[in-house]
N, C-alpha and C positions, 0 to 999 in steps of 0.2 A: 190297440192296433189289431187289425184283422189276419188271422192266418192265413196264409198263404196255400193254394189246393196244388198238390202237383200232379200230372198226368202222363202215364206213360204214352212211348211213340204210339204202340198200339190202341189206345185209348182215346187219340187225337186223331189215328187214320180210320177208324170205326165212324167214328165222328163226323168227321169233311171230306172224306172220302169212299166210304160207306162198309159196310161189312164185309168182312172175308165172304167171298162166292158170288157177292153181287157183281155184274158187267161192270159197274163203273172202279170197283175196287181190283179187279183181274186185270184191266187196262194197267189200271197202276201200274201194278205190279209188274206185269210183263212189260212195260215200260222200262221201267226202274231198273230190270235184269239186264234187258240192251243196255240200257246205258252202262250199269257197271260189267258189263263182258265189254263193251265197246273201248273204257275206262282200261281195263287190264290186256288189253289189243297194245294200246297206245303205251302205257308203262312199259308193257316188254318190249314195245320197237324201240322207245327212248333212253330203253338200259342195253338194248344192241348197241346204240350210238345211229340207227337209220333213220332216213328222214320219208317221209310219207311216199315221198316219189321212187327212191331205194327200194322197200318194202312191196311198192307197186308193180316193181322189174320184176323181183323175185316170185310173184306167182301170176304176173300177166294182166295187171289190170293197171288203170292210171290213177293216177295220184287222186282226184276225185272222189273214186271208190274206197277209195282209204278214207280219206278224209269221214267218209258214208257209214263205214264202218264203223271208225272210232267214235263215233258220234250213234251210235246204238241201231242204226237205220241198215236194211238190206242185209241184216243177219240170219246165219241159215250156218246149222251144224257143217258142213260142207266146205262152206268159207272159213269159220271158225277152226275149222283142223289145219287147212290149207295155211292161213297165216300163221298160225304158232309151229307147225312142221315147214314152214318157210325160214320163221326164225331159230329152228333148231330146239324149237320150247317144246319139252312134252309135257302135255296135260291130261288131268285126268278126269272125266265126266260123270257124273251122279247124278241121278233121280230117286227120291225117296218115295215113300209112299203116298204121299200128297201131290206128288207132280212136282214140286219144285227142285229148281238143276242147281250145283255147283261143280263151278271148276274151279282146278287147282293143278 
């Protein structure tokens, strides 16, 4: 029986998605960040208990742009604060030396 090769995540996104610093790998990525900051939008509004149109009162846009948000699309530091100091969440922003952000 043949061994099996295993490959890390990094290993496979090099691969099919191209090198760290190439356009087509930065897309990823900055993809991938929307969506999980859009991902932790949505968690904290569904452990408030609000529902997309609620959340939409509370900083003046319609449920639509929620929707927008939570789904990685029309994010902007700005909006980002605005929703979690809407829900009362404070978070905390990082940039490391590579450019890449975390919140928390």
């Amino acid at each position: 029986m043949e061994e099996m090769k295993f490959y890390t995540l990094e290993e496979i996104e090099d691969k099919h998605i191209g090198q760290k610093g190439t356009p087509g790998r930065d897309k990823y990525e900055d993809e991938l960040h929307s969506f999980l900051i859009g991902e932790a939008i949505k968690q904290a509004r569904q452990s408030k208990n609000l529902t997309q149109d609620e959340l939409g009162k509370l900083i003046g846009v319609q449920k639509a742009q929620i929707s927008r948000i939570e789904n990685g699309k029309n994010l902007t530091f700005s909006t980002i604060a605005k929703v979690f100091k809407a829900m009362g969440i404070s978070v905390r922003l990082e940039i490391d030396n590579l450019g890449k952000v975390a919140l928390w």
